[in-house]
C-alpha positions in Angstrom: -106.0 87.7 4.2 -102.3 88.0 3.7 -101.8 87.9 7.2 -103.6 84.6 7.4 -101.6 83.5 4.1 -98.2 84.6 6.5 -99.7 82.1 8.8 -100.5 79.3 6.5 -96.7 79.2 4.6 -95.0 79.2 8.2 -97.6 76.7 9.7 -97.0 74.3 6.0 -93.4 74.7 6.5 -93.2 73.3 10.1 -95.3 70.7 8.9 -93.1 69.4 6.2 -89.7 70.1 7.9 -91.2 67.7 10.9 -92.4 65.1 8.3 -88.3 65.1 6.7 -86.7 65.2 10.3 -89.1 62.0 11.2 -87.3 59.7 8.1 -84.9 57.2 8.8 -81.1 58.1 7.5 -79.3 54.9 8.0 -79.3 51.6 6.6 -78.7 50.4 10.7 -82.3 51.6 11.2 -83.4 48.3 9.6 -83.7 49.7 6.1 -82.0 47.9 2.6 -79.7 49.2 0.0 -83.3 50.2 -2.1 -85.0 51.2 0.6 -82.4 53.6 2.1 -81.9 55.1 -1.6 -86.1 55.7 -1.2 -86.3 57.5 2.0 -83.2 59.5 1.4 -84.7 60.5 -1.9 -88.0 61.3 -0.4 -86.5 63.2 2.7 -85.0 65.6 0.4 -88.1 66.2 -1.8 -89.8 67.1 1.0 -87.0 69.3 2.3 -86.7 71.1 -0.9 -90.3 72.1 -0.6 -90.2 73.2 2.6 -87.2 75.7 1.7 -89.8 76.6 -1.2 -92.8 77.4 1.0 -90.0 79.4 3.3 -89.6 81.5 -0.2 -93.8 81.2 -0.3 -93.8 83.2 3.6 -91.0 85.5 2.1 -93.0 86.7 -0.7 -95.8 87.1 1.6 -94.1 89.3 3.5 -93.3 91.4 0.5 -96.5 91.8 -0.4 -97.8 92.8 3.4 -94.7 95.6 3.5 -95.2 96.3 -0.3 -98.6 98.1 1.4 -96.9 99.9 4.3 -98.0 96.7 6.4 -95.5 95.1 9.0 -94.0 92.0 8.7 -95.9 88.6 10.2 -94.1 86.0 11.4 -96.5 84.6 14.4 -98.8 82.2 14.0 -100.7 79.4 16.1 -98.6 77.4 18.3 -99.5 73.3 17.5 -102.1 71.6 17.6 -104.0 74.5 16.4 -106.9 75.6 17.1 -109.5 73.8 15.5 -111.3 76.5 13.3 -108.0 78.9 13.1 -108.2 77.8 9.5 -111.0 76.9 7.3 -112.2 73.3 7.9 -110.6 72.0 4.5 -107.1 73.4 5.4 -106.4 71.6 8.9 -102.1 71.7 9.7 -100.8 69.8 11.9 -97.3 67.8 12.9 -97.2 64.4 11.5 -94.6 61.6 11.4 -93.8 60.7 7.7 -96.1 57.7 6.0 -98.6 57.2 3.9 -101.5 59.5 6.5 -98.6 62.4 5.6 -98.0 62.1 2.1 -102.1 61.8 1.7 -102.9 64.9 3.8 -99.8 66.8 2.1 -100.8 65.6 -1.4 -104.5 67.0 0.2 -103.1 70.4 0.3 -101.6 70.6 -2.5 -104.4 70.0 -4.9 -105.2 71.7 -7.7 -108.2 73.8 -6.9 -111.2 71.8 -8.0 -109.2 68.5 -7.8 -111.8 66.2 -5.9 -109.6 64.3 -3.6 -109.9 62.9 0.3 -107.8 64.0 3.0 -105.9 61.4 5.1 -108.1 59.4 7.6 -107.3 61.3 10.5 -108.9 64.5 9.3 -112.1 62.4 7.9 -115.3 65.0 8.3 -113.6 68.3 8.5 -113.7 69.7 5.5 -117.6 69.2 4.8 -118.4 73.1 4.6 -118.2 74.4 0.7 -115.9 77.8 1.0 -118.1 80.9 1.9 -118.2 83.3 -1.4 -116.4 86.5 -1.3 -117.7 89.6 0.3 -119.3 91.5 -2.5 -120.1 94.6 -0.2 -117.3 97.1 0.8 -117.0 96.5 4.5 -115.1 99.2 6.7 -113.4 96.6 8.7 -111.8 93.5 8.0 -113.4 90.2 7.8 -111.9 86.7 7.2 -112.9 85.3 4.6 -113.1 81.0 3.5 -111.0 79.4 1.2 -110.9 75.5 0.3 -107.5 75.3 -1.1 -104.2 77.2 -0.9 -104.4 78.3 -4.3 -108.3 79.8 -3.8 -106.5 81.7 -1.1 -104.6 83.1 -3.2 -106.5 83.9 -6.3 -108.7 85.9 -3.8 -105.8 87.8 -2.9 -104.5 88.6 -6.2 -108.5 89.6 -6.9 -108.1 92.1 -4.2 -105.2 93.7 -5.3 -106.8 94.1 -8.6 -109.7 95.8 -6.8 -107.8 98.0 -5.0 -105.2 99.0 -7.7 -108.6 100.3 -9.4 -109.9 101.6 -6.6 -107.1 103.5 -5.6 -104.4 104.2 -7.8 -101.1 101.9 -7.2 -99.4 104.8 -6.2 -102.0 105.7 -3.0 -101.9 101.4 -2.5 -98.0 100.4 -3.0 -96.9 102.4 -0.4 -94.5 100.6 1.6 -90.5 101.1 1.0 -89.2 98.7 -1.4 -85.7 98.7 0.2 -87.3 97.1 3.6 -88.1 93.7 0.8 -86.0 90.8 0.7 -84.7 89.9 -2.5 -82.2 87.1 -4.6 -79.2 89.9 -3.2 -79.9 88.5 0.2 -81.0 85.2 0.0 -80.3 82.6 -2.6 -83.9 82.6 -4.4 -83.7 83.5 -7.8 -87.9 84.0 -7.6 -87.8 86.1 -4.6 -88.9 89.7 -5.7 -90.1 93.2 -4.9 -93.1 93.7 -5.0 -93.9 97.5 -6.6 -96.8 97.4 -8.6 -99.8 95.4 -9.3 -97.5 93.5 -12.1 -94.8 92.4 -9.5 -98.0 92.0 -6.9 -99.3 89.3 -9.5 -95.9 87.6 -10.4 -95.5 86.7 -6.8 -98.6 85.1 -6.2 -97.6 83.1 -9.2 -94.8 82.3 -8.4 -96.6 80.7 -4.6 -99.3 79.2 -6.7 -97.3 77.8 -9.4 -95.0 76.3 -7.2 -97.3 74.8 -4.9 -100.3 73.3 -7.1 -99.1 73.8 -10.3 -102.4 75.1 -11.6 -100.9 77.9 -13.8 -98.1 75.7 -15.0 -97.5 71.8 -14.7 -98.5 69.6 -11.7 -96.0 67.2 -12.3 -93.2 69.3 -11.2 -95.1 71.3 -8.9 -96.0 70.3 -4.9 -98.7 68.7 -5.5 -96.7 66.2 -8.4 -94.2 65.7 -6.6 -95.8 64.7 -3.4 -97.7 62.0 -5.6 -95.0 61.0 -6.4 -93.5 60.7 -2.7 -96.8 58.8 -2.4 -97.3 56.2 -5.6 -93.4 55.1 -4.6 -93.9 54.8 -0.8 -97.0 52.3 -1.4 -95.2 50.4 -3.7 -91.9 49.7 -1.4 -94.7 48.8 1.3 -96.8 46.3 -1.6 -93.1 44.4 -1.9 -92.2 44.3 1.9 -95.5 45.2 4.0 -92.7 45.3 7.2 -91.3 48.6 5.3 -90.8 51.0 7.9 -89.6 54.2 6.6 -90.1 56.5 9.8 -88.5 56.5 13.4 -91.1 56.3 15.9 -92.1 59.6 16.7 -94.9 60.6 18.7 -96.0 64.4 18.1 -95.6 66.0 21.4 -95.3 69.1 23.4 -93.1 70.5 26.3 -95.3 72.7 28.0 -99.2 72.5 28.5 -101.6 73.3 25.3 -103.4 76.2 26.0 -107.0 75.8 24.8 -107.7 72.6 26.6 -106.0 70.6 24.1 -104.9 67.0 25.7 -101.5 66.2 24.0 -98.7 64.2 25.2 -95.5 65.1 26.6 -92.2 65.3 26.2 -91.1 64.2 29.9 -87.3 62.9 29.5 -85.1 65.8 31.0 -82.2 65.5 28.3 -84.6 65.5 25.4 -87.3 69.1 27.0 -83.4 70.2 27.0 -82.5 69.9 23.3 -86.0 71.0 22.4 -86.4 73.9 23.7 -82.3 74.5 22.7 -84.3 74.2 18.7 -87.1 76.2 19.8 -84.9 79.2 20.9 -82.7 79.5 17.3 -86.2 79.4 16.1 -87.5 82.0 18.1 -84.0 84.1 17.3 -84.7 83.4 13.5 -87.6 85.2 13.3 -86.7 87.7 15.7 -83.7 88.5 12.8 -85.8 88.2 10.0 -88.9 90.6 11.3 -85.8 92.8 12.1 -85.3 92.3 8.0 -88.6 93.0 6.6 -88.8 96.5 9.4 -85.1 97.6 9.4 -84.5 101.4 9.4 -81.2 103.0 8.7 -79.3 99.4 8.6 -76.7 99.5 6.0 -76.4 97.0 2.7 -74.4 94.9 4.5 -76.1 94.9 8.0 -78.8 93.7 5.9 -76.9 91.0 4.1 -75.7 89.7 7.6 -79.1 89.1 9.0 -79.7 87.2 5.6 -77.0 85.0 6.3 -77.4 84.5 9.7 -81.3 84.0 9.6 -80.5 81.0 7.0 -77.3 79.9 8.9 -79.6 79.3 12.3 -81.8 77.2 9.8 -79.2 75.0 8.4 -76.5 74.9 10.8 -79.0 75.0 14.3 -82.8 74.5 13.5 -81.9 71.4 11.4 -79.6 69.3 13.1 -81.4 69.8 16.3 -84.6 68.7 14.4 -83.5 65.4 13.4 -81.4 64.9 16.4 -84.4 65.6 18.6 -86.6 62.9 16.5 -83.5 60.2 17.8 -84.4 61.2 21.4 -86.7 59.5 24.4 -90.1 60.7 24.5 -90.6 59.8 28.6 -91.0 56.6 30.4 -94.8 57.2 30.0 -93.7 56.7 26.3 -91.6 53.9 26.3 -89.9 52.7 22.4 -91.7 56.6 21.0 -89.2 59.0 20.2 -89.8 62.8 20.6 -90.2 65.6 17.3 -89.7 69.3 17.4 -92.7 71.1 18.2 -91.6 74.5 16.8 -92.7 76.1 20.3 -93.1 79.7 19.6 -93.4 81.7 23.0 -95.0 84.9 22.3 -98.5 85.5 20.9 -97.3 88.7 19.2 -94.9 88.8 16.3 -91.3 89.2 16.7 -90.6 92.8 15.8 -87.8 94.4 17.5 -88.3 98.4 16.2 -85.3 100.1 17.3 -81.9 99.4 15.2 -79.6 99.8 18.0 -81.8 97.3 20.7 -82.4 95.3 18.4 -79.1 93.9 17.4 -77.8 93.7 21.1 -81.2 91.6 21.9 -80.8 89.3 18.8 -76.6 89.0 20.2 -77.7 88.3 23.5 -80.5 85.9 23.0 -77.7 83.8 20.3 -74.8 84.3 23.6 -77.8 83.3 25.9 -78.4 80.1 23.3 -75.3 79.0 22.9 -74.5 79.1 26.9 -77.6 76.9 27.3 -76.4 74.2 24.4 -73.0 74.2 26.7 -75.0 72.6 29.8 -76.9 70.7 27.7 -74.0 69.1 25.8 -72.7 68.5 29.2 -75.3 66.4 29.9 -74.9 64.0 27.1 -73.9 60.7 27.7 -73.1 59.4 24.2 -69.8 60.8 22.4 -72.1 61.2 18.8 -74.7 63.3 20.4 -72.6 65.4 22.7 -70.2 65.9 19.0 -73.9 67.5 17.5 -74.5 69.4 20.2 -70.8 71.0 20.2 -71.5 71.9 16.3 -74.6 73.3 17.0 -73.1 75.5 20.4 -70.5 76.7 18.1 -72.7 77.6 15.8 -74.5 80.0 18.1 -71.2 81.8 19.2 -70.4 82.5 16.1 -73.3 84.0 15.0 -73.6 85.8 18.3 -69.7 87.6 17.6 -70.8 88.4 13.9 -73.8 90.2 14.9 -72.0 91.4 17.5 -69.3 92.8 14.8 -72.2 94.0 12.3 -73.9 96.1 15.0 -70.9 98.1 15.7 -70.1 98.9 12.3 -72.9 101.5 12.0 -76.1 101.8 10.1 -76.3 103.8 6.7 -79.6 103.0 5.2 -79.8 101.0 2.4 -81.0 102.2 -1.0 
């Protein structure tokens, strides 16, 4: 189950970050003085909780290395499959509006908050949650949940079992050291996980957060997204022409396997600054599985892949994302702009085991990055997008030489 919770936080957080990259920033996008105000302000609530649920999949990954587990960063490429999830926890990539901020607001709820999903997901979640297994089983078997927080309340219940099962000193196992923590990363609520205590205090801190059902709603995901909501149907009661999203068609680059029908990104330039976002991606969780497995890297190595893993989210990932959302879809697509798909290429998780391969793979893929941004750039024909592109190639050279730097500086494991 934690594995499918590792899932769930990286899946929500695409989900939200695609939502925030698909608002309008400018009042030249046809919005007023009010009504820019409005979408900036929403844009960053929703950003905020994205970099919360990033914290959620952190603390996930805690808890899966707190038991001698290794990290998991895959998950289902989009649109996923249908049942990957139960039926009353559907993800997928949605253009900001009142559908998202219903469905978001959805999944958020409050465990045993009656509420309806957004129209689009209308008959899916019809199945009550299958009880939990009461039998021991030898092997692992999924089990339902109707919310996020039921997820996790089954989770803390089976660390409970198995602390008295076992003993927490035969079920913590797993080296505290290879944990990320507020030294690294800027997360005040980002802890260790030791003990069934700590176990506890970060499923709180992921429930808390996200429904608010420990603590209060209002503040929490769920509150605030209501509050996203109640103001974005009131701008549109005053001025039903209210706009507050570009018009961005969920699309992929590459066929769907599965059968899935989905449309296409087909403009050359835009594939091109897609899949340049999909790669410091794919690098970003290549450096933070080499985080949660890392061997004899010293205190600083470590700190470096902290601040490189968040630098590639603010200074590549991000930019790229709302640049993308300004971009063609294809001339089968003609007025629908294009939004990152967060294309992950490997069905397996990103683990790179070895200290000394790893680090040249994770400098060569950012060298191999920001090469590719250099073409692309060159292919930009307005002066403001090939400036973004130059930021973003620059970027990805320097955190190629400081990784480069880090690696040859030695590993002395940290304590």
């Amino acid at each position: 189950m934690l594995g499918l919770a590792a899932e769930l936080e990286h899946s929500i957080t695409c989900q939200y970050l695609f939502a925030a990259f698909t608002i309008k920033q400018n009042a030249d996008e046809g919005l007023t003085a009010e009504q820019l105000d409005a979408v900036k302000r929403w844009r960053r609530t929703i950003s905020q909780v994205a970099e919360q649920e990033m914290l959620h999949l952190a603390l996930v990954q805690n808890l899966l290395v707190s038991l001698g587990a290794a990290p998991h960063l895959s998950r289902p490429n989009f649109p996923h499959p249908a049942r990957h999830f139960p039926q009353a926890v559907q993800l997928t990539l949605m253009p900001f509006g009142e559908e998202a901020m219903r469905h978001f607001v959805y999944l958020e709820r409050p465990e045993g908050m009656a509420l309806e999903d957004a129209a689009q997901f209308a008959g899916l979640a019809l199945d009550e949650a299958a009880p939990a297994l009461v039998n021991p089983e030898v092997v692992p078997q999924v089990q339902d949940f109707s919310t996020v927080g039921h997820l996790y309340r089954a989770i803390e219940t089976g660390f409970e079992q198995l602390t008295e099962r076992m003993g927490a000193e035969r079920l913590f196992i797993g080296p505290p050291a290879a944990q990320a923590t507020a030294d690294h990363f800027r997360w005040p609520d980002l802890v260790r996980v030791e003990d069934l205590a700590s176990a506890k205090a970060a499923i709180d801190t992921i429930v808390e957060q996200g429904e608010g059902a420990r603590g209060d709603w209002r503040t929490a995901h769920f509150g605030r997204f209501v509050e996203v909501l109640d103001e974005l149907r009131a701008l549109q009661a005053a001025d039903p022409g209210f706009d507050p999203a570009r018009p961005v068609m969920p699309a992929c680059i590459r066929p769907v396997e599965g059968g899935y029908v989905m449309p296409m990104i087909t403009d050359p330039f835009t594939v091109r600054v897609a899949d340049l976002m999909n790669v410091g991606y794919e690098i970003l969780l290549q450096i933070l599985s080499r985080y949660f497995a890392h061997t004899d890297e010293s205190e600083a190595q470590l700190a470096l892949l902290a601040d490189v893993s968040v630098g590639l989210m603010f200074m590549a990932v991000r930019p790229l994302g709302d640049l993308i959302t300004t971009l063609p879809l294809g001339p089968d697509h003609l007025g629908w702009t294009a939004g990152p798909n967060f294309e992950l290429f490997y069905a397996t998780d990103y683990l790179l085991p070895h200290r000394g391969p790893a680090w040249r793979i994770i400098e060569e893929r950012l060298h191999e990055a920001a090469a590719f941004g250099e073409r692309v750039k060159a292919e930009a024909s307005e002066p403001g997008v090939k400036e973004r592109l130059g930021k973003v190639v620059a970027a990805y050279q320097d955190f190629a030489d400081r990784i480069a730097a880090g690696a040859t500086s030695g590993g002395s494991k940290a304590a």
